[in-house]
Biotite code that builds the C-alpha atoms (Angstrom):
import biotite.structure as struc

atoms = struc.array([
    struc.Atom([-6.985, 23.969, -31.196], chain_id="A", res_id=1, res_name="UNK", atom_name="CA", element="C"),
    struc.Atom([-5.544, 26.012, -28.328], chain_id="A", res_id=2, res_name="UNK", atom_name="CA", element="C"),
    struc.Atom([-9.177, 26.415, -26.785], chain_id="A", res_id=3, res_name="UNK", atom_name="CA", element="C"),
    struc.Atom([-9.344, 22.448, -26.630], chain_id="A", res_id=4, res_name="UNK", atom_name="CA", element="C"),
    struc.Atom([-5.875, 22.398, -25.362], chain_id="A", res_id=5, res_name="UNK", atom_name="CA", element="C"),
    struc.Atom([-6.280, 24.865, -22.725], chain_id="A", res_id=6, res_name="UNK", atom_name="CA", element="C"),
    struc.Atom([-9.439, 22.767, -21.507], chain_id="A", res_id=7, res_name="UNK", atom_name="CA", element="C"),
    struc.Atom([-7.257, 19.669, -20.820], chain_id="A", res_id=8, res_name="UNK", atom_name="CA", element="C"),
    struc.Atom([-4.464, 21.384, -18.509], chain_id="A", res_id=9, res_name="UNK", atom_name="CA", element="C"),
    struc.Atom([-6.056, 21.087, -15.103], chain_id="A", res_id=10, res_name="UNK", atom_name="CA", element="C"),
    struc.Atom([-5.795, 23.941, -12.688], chain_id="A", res_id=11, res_name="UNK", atom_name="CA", element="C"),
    struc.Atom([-4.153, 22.955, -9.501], chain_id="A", res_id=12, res_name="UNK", atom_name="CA", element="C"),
    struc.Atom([-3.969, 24.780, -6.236], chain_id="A", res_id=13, res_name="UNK", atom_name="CA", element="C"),
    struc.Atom([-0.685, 25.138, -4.630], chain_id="A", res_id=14, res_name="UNK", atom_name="CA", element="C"),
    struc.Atom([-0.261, 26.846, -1.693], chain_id="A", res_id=15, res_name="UNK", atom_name="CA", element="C"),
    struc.Atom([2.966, 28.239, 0.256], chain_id="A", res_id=16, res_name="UNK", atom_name="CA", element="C"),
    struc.Atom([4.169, 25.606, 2.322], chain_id="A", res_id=17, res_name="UNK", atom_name="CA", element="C"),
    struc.Atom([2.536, 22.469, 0.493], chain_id="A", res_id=18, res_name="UNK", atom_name="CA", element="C"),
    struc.Atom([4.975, 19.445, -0.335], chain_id="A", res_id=19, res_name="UNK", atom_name="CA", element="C"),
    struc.Atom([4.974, 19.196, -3.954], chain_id="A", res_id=20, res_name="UNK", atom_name="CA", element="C"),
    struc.Atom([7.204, 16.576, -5.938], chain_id="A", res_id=21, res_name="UNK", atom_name="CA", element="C"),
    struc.Atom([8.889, 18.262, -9.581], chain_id="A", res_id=22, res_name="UNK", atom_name="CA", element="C"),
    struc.Atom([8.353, 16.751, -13.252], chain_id="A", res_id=23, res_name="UNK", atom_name="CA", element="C"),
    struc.Atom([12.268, 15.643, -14.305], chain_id="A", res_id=24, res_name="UNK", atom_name="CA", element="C"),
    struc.Atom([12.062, 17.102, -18.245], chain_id="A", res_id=25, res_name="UNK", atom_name="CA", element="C"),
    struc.Atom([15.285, 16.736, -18.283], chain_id="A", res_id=26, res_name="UNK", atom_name="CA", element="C"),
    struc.Atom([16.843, 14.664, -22.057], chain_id="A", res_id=27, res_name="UNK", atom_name="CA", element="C"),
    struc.Atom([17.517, 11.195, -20.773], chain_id="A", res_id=28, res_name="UNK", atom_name="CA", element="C"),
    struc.Atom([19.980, 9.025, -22.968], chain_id="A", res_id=29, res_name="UNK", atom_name="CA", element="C"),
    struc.Atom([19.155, 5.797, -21.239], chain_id="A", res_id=30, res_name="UNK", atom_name="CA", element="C"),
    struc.Atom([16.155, 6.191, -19.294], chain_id="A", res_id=31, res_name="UNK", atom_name="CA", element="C"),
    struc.Atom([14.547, 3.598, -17.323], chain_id="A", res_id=32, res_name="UNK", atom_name="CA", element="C"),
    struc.Atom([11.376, 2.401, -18.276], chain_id="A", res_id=33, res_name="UNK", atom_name="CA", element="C"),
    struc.Atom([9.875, 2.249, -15.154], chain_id="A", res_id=34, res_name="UNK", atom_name="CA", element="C"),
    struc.Atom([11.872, 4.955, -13.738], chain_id="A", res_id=35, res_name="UNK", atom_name="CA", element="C"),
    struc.Atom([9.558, 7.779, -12.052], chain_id="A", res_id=36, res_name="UNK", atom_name="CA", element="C"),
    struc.Atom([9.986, 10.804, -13.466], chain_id="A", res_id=37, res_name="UNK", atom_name="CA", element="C"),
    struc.Atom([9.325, 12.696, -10.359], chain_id="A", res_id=38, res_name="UNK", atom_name="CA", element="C"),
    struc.Atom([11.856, 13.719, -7.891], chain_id="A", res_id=39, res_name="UNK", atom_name="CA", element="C"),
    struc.Atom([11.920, 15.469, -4.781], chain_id="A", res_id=40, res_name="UNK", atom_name="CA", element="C"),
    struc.Atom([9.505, 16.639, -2.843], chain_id="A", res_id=41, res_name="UNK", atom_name="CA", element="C"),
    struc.Atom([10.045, 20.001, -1.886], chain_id="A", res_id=42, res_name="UNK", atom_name="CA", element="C"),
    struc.Atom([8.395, 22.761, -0.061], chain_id="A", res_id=43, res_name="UNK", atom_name="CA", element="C"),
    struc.Atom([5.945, 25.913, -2.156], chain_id="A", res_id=44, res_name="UNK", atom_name="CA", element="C"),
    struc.Atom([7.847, 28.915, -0.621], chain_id="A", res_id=45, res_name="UNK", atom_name="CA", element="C"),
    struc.Atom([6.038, 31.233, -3.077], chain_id="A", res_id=46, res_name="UNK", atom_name="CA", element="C"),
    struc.Atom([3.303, 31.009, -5.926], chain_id="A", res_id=47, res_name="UNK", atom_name="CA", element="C"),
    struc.Atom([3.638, 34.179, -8.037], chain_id="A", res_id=48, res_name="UNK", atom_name="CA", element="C"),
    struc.Atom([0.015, 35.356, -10.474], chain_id="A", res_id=49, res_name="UNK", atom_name="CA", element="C"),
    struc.Atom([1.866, 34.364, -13.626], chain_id="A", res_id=50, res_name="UNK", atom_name="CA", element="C"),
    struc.Atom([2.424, 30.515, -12.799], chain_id="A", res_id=51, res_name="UNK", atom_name="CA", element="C"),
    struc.Atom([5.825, 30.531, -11.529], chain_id="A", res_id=52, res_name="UNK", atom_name="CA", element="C"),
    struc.Atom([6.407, 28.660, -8.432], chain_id="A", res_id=53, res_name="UNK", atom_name="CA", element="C"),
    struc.Atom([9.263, 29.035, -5.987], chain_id="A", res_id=54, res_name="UNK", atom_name="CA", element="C"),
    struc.Atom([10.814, 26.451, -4.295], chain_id="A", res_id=55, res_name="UNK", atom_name="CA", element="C"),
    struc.Atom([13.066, 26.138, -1.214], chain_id="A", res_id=56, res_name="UNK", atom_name="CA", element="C"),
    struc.Atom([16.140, 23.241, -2.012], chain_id="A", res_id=57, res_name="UNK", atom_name="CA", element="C"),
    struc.Atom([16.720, 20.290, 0.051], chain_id="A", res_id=58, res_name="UNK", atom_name="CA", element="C"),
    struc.Atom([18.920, 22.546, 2.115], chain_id="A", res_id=59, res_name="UNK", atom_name="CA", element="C"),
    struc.Atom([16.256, 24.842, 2.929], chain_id="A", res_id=60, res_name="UNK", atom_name="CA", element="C"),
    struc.Atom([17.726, 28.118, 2.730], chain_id="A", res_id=61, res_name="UNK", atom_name="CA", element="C"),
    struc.Atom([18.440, 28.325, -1.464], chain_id="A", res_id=62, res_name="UNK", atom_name="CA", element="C"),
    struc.Atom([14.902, 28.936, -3.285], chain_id="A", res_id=63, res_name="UNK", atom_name="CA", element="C"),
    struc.Atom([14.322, 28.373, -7.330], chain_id="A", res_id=64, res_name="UNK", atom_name="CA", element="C"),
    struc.Atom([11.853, 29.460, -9.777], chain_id="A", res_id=65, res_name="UNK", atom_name="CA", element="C"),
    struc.Atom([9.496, 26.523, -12.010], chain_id="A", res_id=66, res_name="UNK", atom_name="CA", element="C"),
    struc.Atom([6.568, 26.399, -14.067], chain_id="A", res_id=67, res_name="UNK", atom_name="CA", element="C"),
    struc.Atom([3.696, 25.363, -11.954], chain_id="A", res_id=68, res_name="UNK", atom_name="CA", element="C"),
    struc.Atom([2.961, 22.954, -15.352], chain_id="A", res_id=69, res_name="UNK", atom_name="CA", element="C"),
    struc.Atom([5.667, 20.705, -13.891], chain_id="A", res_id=70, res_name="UNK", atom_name="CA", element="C"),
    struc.Atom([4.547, 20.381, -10.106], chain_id="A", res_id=71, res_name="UNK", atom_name="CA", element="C"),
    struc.Atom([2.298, 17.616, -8.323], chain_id="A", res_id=72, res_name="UNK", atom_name="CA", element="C"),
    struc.Atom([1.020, 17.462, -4.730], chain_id="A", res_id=73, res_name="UNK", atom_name="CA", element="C"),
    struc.Atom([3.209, 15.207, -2.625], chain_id="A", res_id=74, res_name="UNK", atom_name="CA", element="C"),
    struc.Atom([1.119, 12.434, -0.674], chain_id="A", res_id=75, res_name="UNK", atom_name="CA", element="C"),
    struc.Atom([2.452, 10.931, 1.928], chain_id="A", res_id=76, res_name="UNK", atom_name="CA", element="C"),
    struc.Atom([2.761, 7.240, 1.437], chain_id="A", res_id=77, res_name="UNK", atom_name="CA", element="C"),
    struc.Atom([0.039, 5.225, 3.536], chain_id="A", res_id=78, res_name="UNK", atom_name="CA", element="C"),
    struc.Atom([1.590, 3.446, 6.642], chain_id="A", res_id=79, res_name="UNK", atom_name="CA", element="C"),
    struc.Atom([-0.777, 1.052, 8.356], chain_id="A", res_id=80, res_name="UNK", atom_name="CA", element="C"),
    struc.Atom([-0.855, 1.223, 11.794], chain_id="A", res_id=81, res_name="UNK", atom_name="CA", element="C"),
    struc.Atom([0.954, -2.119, 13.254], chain_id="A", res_id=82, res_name="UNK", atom_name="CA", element="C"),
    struc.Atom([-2.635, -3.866, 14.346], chain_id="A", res_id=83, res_name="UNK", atom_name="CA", element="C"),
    struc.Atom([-3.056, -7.095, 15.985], chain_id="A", res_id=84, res_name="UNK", atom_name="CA", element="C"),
    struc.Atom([-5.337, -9.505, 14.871], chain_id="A", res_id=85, res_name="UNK", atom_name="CA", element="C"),
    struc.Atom([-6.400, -12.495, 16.604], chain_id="A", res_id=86, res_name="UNK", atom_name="CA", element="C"),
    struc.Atom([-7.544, -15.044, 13.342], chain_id="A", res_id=87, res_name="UNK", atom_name="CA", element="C"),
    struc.Atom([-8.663, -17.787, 15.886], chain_id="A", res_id=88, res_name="UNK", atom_name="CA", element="C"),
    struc.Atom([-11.302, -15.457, 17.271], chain_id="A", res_id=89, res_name="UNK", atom_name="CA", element="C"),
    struc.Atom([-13.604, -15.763, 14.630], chain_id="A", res_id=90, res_name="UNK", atom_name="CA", element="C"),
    struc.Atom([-13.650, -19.154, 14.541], chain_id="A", res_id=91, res_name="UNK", atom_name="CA", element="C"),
    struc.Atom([-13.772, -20.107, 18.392], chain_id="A", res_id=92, res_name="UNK", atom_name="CA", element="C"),
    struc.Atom([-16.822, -17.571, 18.377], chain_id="A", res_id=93, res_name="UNK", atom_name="CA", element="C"),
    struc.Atom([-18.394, -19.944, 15.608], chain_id="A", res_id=94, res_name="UNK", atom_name="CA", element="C"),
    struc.Atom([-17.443, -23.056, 17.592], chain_id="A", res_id=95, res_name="UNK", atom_name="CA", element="C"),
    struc.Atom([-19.061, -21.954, 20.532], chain_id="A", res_id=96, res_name="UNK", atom_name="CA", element="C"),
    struc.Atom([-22.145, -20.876, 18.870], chain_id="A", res_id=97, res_name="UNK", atom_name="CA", element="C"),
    struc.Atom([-22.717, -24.411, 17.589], chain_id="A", res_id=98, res_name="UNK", atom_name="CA", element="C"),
    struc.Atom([-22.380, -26.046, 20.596], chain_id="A", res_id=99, res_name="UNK", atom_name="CA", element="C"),
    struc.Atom([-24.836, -26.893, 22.333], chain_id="A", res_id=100, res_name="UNK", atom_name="CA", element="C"),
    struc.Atom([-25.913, -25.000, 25.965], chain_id="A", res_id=101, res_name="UNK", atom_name="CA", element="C"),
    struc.Atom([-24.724, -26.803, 29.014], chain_id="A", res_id=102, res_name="UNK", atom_name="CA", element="C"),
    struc.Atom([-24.098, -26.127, 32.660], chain_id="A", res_id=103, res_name="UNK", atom_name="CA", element="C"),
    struc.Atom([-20.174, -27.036, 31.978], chain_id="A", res_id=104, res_name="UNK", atom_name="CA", element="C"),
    struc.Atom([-17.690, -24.720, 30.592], chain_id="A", res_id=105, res_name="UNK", atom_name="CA", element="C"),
    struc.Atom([-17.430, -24.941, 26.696], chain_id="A", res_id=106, res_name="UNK", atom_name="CA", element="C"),
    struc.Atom([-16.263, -27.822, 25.696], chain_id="A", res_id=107, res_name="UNK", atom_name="CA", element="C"),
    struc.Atom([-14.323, -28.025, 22.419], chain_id="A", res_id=108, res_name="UNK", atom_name="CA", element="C"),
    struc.Atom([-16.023, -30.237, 20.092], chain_id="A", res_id=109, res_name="UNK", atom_name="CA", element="C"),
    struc.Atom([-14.575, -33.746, 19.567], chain_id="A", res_id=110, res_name="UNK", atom_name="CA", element="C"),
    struc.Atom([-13.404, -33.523, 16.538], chain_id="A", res_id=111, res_name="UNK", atom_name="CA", element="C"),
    struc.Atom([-10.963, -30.711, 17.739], chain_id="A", res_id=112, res_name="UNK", atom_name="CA", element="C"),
    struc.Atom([-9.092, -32.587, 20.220], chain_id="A", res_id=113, res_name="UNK", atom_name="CA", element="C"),
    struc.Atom([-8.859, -36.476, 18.564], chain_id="A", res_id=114, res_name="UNK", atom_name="CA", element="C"),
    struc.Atom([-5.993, -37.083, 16.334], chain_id="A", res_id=115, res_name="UNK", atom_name="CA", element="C"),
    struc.Atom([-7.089, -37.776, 12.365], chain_id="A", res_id=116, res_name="UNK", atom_name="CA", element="C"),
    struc.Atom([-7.413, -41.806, 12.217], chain_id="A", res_id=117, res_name="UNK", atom_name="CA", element="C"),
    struc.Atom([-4.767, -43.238, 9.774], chain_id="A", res_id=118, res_name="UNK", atom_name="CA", element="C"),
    struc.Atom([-5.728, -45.810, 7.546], chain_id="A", res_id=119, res_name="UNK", atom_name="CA", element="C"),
    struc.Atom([-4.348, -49.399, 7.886], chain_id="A", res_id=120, res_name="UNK", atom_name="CA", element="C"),
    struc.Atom([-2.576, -51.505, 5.024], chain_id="A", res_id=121, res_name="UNK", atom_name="CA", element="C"),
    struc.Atom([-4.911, -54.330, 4.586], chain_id="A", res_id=122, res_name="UNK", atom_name="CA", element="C"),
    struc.Atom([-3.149, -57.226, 5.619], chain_id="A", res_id=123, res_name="UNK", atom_name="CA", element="C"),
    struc.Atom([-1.753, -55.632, 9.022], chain_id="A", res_id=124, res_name="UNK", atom_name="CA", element="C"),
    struc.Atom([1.839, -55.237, 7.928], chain_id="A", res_id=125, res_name="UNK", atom_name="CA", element="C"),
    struc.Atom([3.784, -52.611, 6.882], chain_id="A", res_id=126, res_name="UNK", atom_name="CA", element="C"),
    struc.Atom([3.554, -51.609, 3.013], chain_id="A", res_id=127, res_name="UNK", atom_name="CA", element="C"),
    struc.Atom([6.329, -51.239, 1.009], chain_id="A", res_id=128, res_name="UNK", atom_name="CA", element="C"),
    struc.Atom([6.406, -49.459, -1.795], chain_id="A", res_id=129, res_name="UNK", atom_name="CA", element="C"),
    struc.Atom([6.534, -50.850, -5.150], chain_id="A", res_id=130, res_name="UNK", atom_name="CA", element="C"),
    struc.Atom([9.043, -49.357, -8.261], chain_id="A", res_id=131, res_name="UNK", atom_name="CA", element="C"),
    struc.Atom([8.747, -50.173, -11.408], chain_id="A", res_id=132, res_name="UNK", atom_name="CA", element="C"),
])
């Protein structure tokens, strides 16, 4: 049983100066469901043979000892770059494309520039609307 155990714990490599985040194992009266259980993230000052990790505190001076069990490597969260994109690109490429070739500048279709025709009542007036 401790053979099959042993297989599932997988070895990670920490390294002095990595940014790990720490396992929170402490008893939780109320805990939040969807509460992360890892805080931190804190800086590898030392790996020792046996396991034990030490970390420097947010202060950077104080250093403590954990399992290495309890540690995960910190990834930084993924920031897009602010990128412009021009959507009407595409599509004036397309229009442009389906035009046909002429000695004049591009002309936008016609449909483009004409206004959407509105449908008349059918006697020429106005129609007002009917409630039951």
């Amino acid at each position: 049983m401790k053979k099959w155990h042993d297989q599932l714990i997988s070895n990670k490599e920490l390294r002095n100066g990595q940014r790990v985040l720490l396992y929170d194992s402490r008893l939780h009266i109320f805990p939040g469901k969807l509460k992360s259980r890892w805080i931190g993230h804190f800086i590898i000052h030392q790996v020792h043979l046996n396991g034990v990790v030490e970390l420097l505190n947010s202060n950077g001076i104080d250093t403590f000892r954990v399992n290495g069990h309890r540690l995960k490597p910190f990834i930084e969260p993924f920031k897009p770059e602010k990128e412009e994109i021009n959507l009407l690109e595409r599509y004036c490429k397309k229009i442009e494309e389906a035009a046909p070739n002429s000695s004049e500048p591009s002309q936008a279709p016609p449909f483009v520039d004409q206004p959407l025709p509105h449908p008349e009542p059918p006697t020429g007036e106005t129609a007002e609307p009917s409630f039951p």
